[in-house]
PAZAPA-4460 file (N, C-alpha, C; in steps of 0.05 Angstrom, whole numbers, plus 32768, in hexadecimal, padded with zeros to 4 digits):
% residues 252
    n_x    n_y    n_z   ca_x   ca_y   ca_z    c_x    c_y    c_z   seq   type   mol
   8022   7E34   8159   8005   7E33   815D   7FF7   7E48   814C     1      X     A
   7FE6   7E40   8140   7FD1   7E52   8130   7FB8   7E66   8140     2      X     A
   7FC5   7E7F   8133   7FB3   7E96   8148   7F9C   7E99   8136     3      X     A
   7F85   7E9B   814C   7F68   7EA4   8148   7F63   7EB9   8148     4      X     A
   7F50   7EBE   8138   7F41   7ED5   813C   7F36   7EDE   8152     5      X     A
   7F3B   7EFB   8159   7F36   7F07   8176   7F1A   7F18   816E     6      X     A
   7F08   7F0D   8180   7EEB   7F13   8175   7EF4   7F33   817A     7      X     A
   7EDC   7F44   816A   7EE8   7F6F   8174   7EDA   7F70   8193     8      X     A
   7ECD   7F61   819B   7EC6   7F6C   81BB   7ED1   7F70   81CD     9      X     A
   7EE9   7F66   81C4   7F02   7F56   81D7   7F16   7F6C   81D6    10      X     A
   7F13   7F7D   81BB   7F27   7F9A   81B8   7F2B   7FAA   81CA    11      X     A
   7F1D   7FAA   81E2   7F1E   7FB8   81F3   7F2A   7FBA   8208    12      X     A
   7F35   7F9B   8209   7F49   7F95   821F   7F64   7F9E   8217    13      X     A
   7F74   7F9C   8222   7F92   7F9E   8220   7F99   7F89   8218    14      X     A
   7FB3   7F81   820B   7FBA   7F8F   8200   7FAB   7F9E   81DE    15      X     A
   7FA1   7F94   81DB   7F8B   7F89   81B9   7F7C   7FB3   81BB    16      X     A
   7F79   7FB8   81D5   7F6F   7FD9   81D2   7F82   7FF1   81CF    17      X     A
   7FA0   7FE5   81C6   7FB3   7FF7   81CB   7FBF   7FFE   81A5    18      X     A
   7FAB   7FE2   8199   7FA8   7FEC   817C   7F94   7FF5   8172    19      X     A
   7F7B   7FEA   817C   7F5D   7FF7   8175   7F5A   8017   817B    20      X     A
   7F68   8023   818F   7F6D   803B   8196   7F86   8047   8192    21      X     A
   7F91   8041   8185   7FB6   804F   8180   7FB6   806B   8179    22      X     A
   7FCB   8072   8190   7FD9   8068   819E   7FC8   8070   81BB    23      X     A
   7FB6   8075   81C0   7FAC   807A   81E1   7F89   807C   81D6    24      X     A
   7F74   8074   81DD   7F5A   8073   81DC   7F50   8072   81F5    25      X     A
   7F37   8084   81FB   7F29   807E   8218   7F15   8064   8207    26      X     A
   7F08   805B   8228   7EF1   8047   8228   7EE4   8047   821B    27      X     A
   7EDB   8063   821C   7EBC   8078   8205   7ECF   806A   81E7    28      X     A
   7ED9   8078   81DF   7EE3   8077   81C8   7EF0   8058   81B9    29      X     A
   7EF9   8043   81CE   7EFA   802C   81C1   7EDC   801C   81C3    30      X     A
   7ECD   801A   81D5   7EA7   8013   81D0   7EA4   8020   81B8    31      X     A
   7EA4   803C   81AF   7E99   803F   818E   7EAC   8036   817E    32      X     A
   7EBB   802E   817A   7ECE   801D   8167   7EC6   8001   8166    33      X     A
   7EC6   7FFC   8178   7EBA   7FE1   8175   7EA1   7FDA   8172    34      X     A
   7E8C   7FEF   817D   7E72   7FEA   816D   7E72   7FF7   8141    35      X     A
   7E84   8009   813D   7E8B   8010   8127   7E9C   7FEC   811A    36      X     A
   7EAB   7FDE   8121   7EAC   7FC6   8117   7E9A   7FB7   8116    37      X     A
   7E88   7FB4   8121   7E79   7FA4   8128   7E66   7FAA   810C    38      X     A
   7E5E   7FCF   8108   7E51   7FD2   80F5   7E56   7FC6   80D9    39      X     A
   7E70   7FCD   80D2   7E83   7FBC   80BF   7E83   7FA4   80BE    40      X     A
   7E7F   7F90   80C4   7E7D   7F7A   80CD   7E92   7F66   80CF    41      X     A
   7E9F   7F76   80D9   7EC4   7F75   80E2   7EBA   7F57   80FA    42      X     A
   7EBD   7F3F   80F7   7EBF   7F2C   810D   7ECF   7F25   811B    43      X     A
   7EEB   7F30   811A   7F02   7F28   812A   7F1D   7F34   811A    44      X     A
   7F2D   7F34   812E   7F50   7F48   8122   7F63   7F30   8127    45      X     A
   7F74   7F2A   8115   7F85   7F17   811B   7FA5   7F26   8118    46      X     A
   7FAB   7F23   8130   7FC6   7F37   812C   7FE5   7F30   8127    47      X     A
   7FE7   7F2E   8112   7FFD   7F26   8102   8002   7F3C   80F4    48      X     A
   8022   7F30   80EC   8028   7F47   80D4   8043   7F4C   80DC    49      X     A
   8051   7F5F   80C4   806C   7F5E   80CA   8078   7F75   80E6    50      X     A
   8070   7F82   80EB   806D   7F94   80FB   8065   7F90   8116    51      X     A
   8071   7FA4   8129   8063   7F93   8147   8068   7FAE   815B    52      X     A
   8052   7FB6   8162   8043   7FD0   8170   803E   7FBB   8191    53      X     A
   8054   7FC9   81A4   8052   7FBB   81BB   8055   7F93   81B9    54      X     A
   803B   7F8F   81BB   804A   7F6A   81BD   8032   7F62   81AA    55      X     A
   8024   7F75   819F   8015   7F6E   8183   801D   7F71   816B    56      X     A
   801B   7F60   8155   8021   7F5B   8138   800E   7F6F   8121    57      X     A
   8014   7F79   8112   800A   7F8B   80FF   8011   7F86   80E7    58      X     A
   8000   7F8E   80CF   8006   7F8C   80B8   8016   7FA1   80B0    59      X     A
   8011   7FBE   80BB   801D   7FD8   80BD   8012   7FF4   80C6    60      X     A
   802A   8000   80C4   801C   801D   80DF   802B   8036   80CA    61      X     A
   8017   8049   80C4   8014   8069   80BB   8012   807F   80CE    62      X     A
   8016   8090   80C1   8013   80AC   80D5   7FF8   80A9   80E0    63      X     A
   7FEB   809F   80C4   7FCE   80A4   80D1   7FB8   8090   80D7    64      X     A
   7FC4   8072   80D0   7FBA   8059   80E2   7FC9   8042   80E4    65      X     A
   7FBF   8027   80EC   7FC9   8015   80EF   7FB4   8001   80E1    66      X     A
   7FC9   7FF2   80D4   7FB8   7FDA   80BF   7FC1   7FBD   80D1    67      X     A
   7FA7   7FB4   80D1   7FA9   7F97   80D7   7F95   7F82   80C7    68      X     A
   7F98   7F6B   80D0   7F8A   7F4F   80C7   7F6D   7F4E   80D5    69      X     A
   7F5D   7F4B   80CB   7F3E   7F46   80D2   7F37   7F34   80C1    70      X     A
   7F20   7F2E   80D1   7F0D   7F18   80C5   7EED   7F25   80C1    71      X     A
   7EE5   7F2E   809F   7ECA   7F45   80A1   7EBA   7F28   8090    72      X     A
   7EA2   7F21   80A3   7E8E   7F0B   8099   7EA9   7EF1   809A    73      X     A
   7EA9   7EDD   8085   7EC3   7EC6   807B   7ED0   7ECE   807D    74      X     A
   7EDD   7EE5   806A   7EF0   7EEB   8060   7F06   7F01   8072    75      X     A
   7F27   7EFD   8062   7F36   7F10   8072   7F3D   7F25   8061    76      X     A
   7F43   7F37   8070   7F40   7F53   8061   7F4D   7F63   8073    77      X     A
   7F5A   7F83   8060   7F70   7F8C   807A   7F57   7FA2   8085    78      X     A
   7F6A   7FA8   8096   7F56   7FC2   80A3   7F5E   7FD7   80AE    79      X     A
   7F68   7FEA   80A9   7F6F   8000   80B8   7F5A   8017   80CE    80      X     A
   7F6F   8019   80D9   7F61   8022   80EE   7F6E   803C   80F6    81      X     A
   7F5B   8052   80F4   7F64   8069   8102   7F6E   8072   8116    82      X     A
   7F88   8082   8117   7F99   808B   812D   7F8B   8093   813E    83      X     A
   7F86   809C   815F   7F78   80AC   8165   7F83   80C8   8163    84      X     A
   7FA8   80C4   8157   7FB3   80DE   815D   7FB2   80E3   813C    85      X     A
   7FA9   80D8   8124   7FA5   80E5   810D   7FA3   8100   810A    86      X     A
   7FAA   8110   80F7   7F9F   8128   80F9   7F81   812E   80DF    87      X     A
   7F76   810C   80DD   7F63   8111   80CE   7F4D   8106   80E3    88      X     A
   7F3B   8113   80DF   7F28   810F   80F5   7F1C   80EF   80EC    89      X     A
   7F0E   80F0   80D4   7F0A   80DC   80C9   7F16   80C8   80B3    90      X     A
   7F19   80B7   80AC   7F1F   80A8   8093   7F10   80B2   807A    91      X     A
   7F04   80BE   8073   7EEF   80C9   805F   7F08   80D3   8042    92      X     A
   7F13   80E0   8050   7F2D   80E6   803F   7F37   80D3   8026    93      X     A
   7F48   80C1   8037   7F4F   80A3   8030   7F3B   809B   8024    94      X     A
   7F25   8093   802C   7F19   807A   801E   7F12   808C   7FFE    95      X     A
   7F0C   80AB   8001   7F08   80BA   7FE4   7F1D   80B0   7FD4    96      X     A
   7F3B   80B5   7FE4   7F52   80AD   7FD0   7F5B   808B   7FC7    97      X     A
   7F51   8083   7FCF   7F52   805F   7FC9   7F3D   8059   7FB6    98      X     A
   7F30   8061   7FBC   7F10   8063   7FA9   7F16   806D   7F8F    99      X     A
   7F24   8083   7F8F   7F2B   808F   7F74   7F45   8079   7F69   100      X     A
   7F5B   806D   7F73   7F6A   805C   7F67   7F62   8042   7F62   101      X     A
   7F4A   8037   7F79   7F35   8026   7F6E   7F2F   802E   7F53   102      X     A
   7F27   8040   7F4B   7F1B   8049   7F31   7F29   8047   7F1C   103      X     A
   7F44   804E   7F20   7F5A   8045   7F0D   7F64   8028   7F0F   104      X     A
   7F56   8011   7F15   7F5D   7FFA   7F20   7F77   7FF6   7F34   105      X     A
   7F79   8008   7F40   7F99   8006   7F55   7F98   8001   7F70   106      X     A
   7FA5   7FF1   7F7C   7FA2   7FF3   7F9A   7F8F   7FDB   7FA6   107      X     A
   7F8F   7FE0   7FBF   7F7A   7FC9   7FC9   7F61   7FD2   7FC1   108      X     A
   7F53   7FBA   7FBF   7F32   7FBE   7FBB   7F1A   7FCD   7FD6   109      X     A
   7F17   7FDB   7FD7   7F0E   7FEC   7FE7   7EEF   7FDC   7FF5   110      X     A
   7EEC   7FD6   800F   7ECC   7FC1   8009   7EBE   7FD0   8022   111      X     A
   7ECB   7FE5   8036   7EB1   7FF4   8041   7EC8   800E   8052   112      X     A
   7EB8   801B   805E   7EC6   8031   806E   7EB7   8039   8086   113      X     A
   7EC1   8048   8097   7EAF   8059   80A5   7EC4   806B   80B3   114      X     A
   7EB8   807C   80CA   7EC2   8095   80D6   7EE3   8084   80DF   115      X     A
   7EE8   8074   80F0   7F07   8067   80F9   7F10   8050   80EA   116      X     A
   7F04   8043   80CF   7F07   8034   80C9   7F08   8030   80A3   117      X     A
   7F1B   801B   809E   7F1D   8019   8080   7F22   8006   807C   118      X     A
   7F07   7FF3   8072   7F07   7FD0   806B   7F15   7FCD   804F   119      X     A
   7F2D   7FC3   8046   7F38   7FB7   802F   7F39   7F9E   8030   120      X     A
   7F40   7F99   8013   7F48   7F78   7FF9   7F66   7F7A   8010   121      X     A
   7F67   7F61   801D   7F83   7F57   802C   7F97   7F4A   8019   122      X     A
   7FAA   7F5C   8011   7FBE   7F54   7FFF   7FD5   7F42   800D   123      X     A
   7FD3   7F26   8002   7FEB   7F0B   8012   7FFF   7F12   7FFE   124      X     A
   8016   7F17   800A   8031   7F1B   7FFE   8042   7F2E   8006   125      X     A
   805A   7F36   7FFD   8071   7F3E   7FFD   8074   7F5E   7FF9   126      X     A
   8080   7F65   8009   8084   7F8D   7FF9   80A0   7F85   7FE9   127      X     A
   8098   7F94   7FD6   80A7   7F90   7FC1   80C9   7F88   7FC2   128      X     A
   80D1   7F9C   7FDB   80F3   7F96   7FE8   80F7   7F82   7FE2   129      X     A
   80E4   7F77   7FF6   80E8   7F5C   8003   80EA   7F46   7FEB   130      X     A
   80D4   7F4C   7FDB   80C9   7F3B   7FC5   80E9   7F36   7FB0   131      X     A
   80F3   7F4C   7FA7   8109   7F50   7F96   811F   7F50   7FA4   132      X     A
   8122   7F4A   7FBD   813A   7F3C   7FC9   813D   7F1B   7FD0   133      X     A
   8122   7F1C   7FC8   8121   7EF4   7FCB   8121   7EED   7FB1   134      X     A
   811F   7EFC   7F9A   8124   7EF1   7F82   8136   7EE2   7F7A   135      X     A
   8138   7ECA   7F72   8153   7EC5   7F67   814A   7EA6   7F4F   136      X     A
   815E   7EA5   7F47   815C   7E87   7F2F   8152   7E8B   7F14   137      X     A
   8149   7E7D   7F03   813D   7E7E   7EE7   8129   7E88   7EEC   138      X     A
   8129   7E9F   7ED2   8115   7EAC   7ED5   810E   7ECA   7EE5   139      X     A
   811D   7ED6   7EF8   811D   7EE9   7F0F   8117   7F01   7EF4   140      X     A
   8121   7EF9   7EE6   8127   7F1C   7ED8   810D   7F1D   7ECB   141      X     A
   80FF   7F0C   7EC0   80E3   7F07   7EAE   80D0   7F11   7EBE   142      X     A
   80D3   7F0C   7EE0   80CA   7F0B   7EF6   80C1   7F27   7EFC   143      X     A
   80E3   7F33   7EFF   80E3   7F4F   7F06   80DD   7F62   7EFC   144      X     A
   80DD   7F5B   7EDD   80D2   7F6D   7ECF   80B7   7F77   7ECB   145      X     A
   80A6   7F5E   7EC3   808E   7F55   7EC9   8080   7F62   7EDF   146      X     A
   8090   7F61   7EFB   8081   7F71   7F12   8081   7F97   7F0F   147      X     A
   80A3   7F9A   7F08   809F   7FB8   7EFD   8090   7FC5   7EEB   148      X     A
   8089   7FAE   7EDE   807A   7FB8   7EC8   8059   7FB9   7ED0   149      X     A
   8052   7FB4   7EDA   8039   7FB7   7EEF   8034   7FCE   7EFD   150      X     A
   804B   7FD1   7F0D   8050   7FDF   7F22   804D   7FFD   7F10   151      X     A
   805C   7FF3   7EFD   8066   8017   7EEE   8047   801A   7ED8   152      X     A
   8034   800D   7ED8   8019   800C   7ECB   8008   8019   7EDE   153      X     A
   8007   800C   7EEF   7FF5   801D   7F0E   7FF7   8032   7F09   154      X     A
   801B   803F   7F0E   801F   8059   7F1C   8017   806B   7F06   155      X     A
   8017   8066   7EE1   8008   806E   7ECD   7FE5   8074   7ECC   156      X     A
   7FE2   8060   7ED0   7FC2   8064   7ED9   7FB7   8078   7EF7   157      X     A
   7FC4   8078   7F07   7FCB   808E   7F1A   7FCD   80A1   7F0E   158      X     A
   7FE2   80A7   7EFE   7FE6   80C7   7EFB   7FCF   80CF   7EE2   159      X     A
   7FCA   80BE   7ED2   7FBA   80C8   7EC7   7F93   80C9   7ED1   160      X     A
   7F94   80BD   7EE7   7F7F   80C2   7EFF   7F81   80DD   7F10   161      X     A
   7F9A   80F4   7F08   7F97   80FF   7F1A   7FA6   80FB   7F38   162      X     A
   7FA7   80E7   7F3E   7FAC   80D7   7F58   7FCE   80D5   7F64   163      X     A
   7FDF   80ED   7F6F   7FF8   80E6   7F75   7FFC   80D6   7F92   164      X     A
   7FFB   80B8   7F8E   8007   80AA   7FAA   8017   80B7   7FB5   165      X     A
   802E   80BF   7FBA   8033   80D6   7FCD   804A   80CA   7FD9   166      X     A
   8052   80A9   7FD8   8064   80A4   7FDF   8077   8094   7FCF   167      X     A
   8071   8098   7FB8   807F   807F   7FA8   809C   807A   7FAA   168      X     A
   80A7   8095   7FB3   80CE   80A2   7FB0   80DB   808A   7FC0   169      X     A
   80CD   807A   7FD8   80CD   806F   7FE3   80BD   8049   7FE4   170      X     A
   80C5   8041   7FCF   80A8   802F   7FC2   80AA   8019   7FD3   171      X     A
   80BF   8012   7FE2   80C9   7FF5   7FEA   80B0   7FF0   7FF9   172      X     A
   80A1   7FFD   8008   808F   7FF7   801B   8073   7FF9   800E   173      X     A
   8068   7FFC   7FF8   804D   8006   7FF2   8048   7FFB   7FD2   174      X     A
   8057   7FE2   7FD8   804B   7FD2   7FB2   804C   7FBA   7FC5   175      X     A
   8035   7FA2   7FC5   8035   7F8C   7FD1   803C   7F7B   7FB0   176      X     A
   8048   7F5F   7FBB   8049   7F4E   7F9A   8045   7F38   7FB2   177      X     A
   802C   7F2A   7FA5   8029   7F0F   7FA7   801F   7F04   7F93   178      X     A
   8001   7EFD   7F93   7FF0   7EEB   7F7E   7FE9   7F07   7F64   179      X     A
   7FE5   7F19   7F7A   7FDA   7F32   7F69   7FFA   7F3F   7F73   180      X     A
   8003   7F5E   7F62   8017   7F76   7F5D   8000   7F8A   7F6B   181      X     A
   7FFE   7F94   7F81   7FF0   7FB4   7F89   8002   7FC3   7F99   182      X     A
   8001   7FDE   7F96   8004   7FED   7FA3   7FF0   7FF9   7FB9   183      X     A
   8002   8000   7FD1   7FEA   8001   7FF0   7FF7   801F   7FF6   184      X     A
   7FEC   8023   800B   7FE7   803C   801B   7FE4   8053   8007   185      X     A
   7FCF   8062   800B   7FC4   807F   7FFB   7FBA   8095   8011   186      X     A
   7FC5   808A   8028   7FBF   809F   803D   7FD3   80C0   8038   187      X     A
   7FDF   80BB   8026   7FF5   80CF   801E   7FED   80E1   800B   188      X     A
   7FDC   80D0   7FF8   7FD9   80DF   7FDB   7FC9   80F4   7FD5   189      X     A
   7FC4   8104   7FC0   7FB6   810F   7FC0   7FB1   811B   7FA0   190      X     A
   7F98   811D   7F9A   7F8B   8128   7F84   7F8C   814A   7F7C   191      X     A
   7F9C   8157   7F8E   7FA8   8175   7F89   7FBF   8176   7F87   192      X     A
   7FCF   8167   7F83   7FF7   816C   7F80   7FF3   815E   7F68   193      X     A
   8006   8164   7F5C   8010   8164   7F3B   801C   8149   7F42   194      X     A
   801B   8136   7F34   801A   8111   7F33   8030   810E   7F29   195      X     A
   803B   8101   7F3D   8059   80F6   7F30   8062   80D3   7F42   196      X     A
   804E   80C7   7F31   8044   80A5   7F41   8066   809A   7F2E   197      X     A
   805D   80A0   7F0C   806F   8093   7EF5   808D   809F   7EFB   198      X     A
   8091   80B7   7F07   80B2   80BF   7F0A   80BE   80B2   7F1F   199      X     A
   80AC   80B3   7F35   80B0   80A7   7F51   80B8   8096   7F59   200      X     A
   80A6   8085   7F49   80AB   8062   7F50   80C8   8059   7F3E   201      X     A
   80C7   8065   7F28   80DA   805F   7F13   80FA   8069   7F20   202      X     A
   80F9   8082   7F26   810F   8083   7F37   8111   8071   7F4F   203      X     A
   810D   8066   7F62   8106   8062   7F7D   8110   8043   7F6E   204      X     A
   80FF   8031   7F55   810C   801A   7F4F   8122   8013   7F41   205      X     A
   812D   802E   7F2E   8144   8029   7F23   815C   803B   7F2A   206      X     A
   815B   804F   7F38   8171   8066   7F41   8176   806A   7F58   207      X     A
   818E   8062   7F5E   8191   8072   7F7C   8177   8066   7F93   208      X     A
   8178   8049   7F95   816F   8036   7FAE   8177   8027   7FB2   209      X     A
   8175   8018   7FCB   8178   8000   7FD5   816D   7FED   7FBD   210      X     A
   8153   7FF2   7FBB   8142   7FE1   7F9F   8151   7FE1   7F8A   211      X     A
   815D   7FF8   7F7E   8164   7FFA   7F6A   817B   7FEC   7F62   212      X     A
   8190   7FE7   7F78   81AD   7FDF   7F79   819D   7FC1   7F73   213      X     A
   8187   7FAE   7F81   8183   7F96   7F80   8182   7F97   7F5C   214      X     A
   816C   7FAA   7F5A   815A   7FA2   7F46   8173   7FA3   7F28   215      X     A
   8184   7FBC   7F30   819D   7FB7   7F1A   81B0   7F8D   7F1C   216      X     A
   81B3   7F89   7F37   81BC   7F75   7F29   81B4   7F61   7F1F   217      X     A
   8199   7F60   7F19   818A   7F4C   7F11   8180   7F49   7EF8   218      X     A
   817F   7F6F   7EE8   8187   7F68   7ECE   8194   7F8C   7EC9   219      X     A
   8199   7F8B   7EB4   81AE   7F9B   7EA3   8194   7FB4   7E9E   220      X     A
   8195   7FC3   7EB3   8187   7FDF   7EB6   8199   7FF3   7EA5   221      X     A
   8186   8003   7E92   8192   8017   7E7F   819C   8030   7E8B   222      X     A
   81AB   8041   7E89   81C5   8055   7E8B   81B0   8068   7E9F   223      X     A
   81BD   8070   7EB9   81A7   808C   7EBF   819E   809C   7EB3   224      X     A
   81AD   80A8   7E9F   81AC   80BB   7E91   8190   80BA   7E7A   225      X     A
   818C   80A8   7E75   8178   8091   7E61   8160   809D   7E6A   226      X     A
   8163   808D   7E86   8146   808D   7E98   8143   80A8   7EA1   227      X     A
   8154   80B5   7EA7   8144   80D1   7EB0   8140   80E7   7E95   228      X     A
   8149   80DB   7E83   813D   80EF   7E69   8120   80EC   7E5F   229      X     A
   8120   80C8   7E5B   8107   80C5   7E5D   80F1   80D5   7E71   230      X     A
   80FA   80D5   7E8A   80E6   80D5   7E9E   80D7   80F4   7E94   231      X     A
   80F6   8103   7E94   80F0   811F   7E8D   80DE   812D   7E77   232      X     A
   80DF   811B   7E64   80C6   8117   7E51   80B4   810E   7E56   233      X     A
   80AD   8104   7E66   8095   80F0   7E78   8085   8107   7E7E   234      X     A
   809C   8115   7E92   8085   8130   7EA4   8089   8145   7E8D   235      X     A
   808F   8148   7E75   8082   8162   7E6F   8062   815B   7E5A   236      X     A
   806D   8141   7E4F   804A   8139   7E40   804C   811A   7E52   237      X     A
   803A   811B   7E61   8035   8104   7E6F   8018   80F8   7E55   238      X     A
   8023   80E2   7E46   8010   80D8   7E30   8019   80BE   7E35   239      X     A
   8006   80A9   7E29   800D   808F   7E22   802F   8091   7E14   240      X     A
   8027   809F   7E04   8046   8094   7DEE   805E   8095   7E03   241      X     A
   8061   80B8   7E10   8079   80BB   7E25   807A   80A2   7E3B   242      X     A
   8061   8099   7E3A   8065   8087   7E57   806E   806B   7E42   243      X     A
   8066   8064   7E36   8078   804B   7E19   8092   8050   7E1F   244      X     A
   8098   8067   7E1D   80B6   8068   7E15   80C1   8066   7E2F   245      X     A
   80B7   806E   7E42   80C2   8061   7E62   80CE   8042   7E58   246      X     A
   80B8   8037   7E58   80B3   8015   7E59   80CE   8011   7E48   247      X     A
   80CF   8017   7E34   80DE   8016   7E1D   80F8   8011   7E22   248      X     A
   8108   8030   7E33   8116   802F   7E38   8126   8024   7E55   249      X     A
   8116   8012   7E5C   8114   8009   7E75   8114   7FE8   7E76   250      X     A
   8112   7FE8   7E52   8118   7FCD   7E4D   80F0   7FB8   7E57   251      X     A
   80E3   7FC4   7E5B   80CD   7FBB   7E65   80B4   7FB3   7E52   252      X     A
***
């Protein structure tokens, strides 16, 4: 059976108030949330997703919120929602740092914010694991490459934005591939640590992972030794040409 949209007035009941407020909200405090959606013009939460917080479905859960499925005006769009146990009082943070990889074309498309709340472009598809473990048949390697080569363009435009995502060491969870290649969550990053998006991701997809072991048997990945010389030239002149010669040697 196909689930509906749960109008936000309704957030207040149980179980639907045990995400609007996560992990504990008084009365006071879920009424301004939901008049704060309402401002947004958030019409309803549909709770799906791979994840599941008590006997509700999620798209996914951070230190410092929980992302789900809404419906803002027609359209669906994700939405995160502030912890009440965050240690950021507000979202203001975040939406500066999305805004700035917005700027570098990266990431979801950013379409409103406020004090508990962060309206995004709802990305349909796969985290990358997942995506490059369902690969298979004619063509996978044209495929895979193609996506890394995206992936490893972003995390370029990032560093030369300034902008270190903060989690890339770890990528399996924070590059969506469907219709569109984006990378998600920037609750981590930050515009004062020395940027290392291009070493990160590159290790994390070809050295020493779970990803990496897939991604080797699917095509003929060059010598460690290769890739971390390159890299090492990467971080001392981070330029177009050093980041070429990534690609280069990476067969990309």
């Amino acid at each position: 059976m196909k689930q509906s949209f749960l109008p936000v007035d309704r957030l207040v009941q149980e179980p639907y108030s045990t995400i609007l407020g996560y992990p504990k909200a008084t009365k006071k405090q879920l009424a301004l949330r939901v008049a704060e959606l309402q401002e947004l013009e958030i019409r309803g939460i549909l709770f799906e997703g791979p994840m599941t917080l008590g006997t509700l479905n999620v798209l996914g859960k951070g230190y410092s919120g929980i992302v789900v499925l809404a419906e803002r005006k027609t359209k669906r769009v994700a939405l995160k929602i502030r912890r009440t146990d965050s240690p950021r009082k507000t979202m203001e943070q975040e939406t500066m740092l999305l805004q700035t990889a917005n700027k570098a074309s990266v990431g979801p498309l950013l379409l409103q914010s406020s004090k508990n709340f962060i309206v995004m472009e709802y990305l349909d598809g796969k985290k990358i694991f997942d995506w490059v473990s369902d690969l298979k048949g004619k063509g996978s390697t044209s495929k895979l490459k193609s996506v890394i080569k995206k992936v490893l363009y972003d995390c370029y435009r990032l560093d030369t934005a300034g902008l270190d995502h903060g989690e890339l060491s770890n990528i399996t969870k924070h590059v969506i591939v469907g219709k569109s290649i984006k990378m998600i969550d920037f609750e981590s990053s930050s515009l004062e640590r020395r940027v290392s998006n291009v070493t990160s991701a590159t290790q994390a997809i070809f050295i020493g992972s779970g990803l990496a072991k897939i991604v080797q048997k699917i095509y003929s990945v060059p010598p460690r030794s290769k890739i971390i010389t390159v890299l090492r030239e990467y971080k001392k002149q981070r330029t177009q040409q050093s980041f070429d010669n990534i690609l280069r040697i990476l067969k990309l």
